[in-house]
TORKOL-471359 format. One record per residue (C-alpha): residue in three letters; residue number from 1; y negated, x negated, z negated. Coordinates in steps of 0.05 Angstrom, whole numbers, padded with zeros to 5 digits. Layout:
BEGIN
resn,resi,yy,xx,zz
ALA,NUM,Y,X,Z
...
***
This chain:
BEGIN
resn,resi,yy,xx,zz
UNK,1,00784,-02732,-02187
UNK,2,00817,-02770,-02123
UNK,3,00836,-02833,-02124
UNK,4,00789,-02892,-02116
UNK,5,00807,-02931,-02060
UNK,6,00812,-03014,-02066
UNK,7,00811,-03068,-02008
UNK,8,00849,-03139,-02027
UNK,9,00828,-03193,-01982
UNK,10,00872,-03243,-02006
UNK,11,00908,-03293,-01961
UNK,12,00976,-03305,-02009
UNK,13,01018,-03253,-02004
UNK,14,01054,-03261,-02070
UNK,15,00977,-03252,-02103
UNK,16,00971,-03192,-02056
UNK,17,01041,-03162,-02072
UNK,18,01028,-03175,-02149
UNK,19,00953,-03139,-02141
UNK,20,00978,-03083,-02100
UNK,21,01034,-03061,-02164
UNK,22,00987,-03073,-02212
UNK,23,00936,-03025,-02180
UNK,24,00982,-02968,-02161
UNK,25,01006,-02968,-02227
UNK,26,00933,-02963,-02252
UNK,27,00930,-02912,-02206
UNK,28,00881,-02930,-02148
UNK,29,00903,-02934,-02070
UNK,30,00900,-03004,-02040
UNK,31,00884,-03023,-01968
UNK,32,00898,-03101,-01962
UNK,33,00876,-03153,-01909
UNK,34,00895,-03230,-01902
UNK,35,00834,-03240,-01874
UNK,36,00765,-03230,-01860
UNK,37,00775,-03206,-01790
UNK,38,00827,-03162,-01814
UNK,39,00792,-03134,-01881
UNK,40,00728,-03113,-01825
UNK,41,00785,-03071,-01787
UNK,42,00805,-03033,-01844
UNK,43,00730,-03030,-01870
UNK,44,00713,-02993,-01795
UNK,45,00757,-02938,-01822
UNK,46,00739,-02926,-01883
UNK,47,00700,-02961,-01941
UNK,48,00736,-02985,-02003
UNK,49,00702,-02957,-02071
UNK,50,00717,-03032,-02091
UNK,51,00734,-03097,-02055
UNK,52,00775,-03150,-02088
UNK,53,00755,-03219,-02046
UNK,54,00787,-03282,-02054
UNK,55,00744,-03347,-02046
UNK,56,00785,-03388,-02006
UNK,57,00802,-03350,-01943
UNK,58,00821,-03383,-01874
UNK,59,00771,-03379,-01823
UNK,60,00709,-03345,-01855
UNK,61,00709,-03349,-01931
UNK,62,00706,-03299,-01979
UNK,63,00636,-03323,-01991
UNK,64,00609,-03316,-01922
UNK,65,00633,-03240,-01922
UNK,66,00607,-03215,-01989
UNK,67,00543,-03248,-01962
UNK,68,00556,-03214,-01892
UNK,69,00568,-03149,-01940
UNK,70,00513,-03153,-01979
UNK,71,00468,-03167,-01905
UNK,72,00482,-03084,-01892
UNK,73,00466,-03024,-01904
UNK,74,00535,-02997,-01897
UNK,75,00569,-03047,-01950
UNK,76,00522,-03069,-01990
UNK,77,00527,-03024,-02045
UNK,78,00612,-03033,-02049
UNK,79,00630,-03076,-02108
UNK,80,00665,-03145,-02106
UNK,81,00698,-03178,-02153
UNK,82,00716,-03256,-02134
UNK,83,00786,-03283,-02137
UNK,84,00787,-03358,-02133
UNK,85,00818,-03423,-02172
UNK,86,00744,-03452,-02172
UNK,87,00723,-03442,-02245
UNK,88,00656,-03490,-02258
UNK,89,00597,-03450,-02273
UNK,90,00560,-03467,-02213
UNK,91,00617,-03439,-02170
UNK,92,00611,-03372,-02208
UNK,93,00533,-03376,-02208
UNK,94,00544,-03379,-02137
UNK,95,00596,-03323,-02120
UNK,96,00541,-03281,-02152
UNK,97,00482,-03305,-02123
UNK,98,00513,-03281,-02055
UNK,99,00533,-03209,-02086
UNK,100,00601,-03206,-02125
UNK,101,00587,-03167,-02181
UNK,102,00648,-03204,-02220
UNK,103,00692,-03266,-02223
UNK,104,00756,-03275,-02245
UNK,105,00790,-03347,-02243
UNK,106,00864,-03356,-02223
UNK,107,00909,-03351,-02256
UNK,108,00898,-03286,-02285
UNK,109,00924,-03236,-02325
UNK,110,00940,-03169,-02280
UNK,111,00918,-03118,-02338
UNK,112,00853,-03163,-02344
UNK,113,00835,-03157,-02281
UNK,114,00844,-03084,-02275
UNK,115,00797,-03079,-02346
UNK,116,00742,-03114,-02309
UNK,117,00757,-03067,-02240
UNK,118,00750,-03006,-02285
UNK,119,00691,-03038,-02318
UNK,120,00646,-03049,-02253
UNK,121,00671,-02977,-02226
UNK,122,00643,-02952,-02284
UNK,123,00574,-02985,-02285
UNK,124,00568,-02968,-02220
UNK,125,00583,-02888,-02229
UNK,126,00543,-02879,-02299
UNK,127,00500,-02822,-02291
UNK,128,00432,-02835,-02295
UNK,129,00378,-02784,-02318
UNK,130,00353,-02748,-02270
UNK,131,00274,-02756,-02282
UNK,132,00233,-02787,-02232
UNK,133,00201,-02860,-02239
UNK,134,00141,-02885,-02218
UNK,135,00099,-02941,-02220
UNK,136,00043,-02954,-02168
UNK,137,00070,-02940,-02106
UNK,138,00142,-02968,-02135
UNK,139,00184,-02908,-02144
UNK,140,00246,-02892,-02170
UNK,141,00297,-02829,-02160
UNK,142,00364,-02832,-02208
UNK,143,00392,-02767,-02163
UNK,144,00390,-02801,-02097
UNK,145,00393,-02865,-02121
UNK,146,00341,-02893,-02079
UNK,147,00272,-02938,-02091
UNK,148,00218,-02938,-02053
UNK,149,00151,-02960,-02038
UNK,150,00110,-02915,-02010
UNK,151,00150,-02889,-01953
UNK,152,00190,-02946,-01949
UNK,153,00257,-02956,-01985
UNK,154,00277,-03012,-02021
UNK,155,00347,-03047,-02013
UNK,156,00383,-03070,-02066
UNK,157,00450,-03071,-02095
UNK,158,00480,-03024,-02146
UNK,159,00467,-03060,-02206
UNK,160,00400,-03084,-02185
UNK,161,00378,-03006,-02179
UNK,162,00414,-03001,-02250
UNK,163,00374,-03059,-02274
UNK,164,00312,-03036,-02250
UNK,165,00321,-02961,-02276
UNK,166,00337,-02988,-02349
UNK,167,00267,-03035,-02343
UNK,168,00228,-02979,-02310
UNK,169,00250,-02931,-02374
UNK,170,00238,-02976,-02426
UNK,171,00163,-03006,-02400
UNK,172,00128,-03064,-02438
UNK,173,00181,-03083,-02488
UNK,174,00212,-03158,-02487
UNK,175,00296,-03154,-02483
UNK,176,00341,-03202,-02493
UNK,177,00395,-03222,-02443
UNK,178,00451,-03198,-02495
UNK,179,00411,-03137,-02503
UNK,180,00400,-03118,-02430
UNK,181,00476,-03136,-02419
UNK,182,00489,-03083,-02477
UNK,183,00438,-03037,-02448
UNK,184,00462,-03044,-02367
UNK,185,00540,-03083,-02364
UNK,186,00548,-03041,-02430
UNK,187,00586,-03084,-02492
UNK,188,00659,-03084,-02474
UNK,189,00658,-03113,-02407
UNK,190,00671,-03191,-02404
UNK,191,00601,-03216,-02373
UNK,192,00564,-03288,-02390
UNK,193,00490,-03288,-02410
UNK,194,00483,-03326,-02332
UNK,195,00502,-03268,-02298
UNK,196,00434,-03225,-02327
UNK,197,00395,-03286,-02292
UNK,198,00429,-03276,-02226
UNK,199,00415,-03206,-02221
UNK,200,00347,-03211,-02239
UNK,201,00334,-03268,-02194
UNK,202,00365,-03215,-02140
UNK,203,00325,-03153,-02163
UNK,204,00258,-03197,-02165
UNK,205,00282,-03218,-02090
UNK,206,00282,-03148,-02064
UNK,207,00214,-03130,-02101
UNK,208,00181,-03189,-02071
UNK,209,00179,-03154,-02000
UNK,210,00127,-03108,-02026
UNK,211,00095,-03151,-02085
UNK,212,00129,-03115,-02141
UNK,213,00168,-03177,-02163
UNK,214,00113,-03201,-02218
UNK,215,00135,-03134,-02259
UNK,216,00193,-03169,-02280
UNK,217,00167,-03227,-02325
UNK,218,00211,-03273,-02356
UNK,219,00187,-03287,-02440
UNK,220,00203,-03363,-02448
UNK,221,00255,-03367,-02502
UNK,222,00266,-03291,-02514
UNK,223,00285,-03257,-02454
UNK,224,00255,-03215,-02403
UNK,225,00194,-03155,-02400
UNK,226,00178,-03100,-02347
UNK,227,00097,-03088,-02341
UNK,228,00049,-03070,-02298
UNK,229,-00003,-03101,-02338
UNK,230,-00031,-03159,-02301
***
């Protein structure tokens, strides 16, 4: 299996240093950029499996270019974890209402971080069955891991399509949101309740372009249900 490739944009370079041993030792290849002009160089070459952004950039922030990322077609499926001293909840809400799929607060612990990186590259690559989905005109294909409606495909970020496969295979039954972090994030990967929110907030976002966003309803008090029952 080759190497999964890694971009640090990360404006210290004794973080950057300290990121780039820890990685190579985990055995990934690292690409690393100061900035956001530099980490869209390296990105015109070739496309990191993973991108490790830092919050507090000069110039553009690390928040404008997941959001920037997240914008196309090219990027939007890549993987960020944030990197960033700001630790309050609503900072973290917000790193992953604009499309970080993690957050990690400085300081950190190197073999931490590198659990979590493993963790997303992991959810991102499970295997999904390969059966065919379908609900109305909302369809789903695990193989080319695509949605669409109709004849018209349906953007949305990795764990959104992961999100909505899990809900389209299990129709009609109420989850919690420890349960569908078991079920998607799977139970060894260091995720908050909040974060199930976000995502679903996201997925019900890209649904809403074609009216499909009332299939995900939320069950005060329990969790959330996938049904096409009106």
């Amino acid at each position: 299996m080759p190497m999964q490739h890694i971009l640090i944009v990360e404006d210290e370079l004794a973080i950057r240093e300290m990121l780039r041993l820890a990685l190579k030792r985990a055995g990934f290849t690292v690409e690393e950029a100061a900035d956001v002009r530099q980490a869209h160089d390296f990105m015109s070459k070739r496309l990191p499996e993973l991108i490790i952004l830092d919050w507090m950039l000069p110039g553009i922030s690390g928040i404008e270019l997941a959001r920037q990322l997240k914008k196309k077609a090219q990027t939007q499926q890549i993987p960020i974890i944030m990197l960033t001293a700001r630790g309050e909840e609503e900072d973290k809400i917000r790193g992953l209402e604009v499309g970080a799929d993690d957050y990690v607060t400085k300081p950190f612990s190197p073999r931490e971080l590198i659990a979590r990186i493993k963790a997303v590259l992991r959810r991102i690559s499970t295997e999904y069955d390969n059966e065919q989905l379908v609900i109305n005109e909302l369809q789903l294909y695990p193989e080319e891991h695509r949605v669409m409606v109709g004849d018209q495909e349906v953007i949305m970020g990795p764990t959104e399509f992961k999100l909505l496969h899990f809900f389209m295979r299990h129709p009609e039954r109420v989850y919690s949101r420890n349960q569908v972090l078991d079920q998607v994030w799977g139970n060894n990967v260091y995720i908050e309740e909040r974060t199930v929110d976000v995502h679903i907030r996201r997925l019900r976002k890209a649904l809403a372009l074609y009216g499909y966003d009332q299939l995900i309803q939320t069950v005060r008090g329990v969790g959330y249900r996938f049904s096409a029952r009106s």
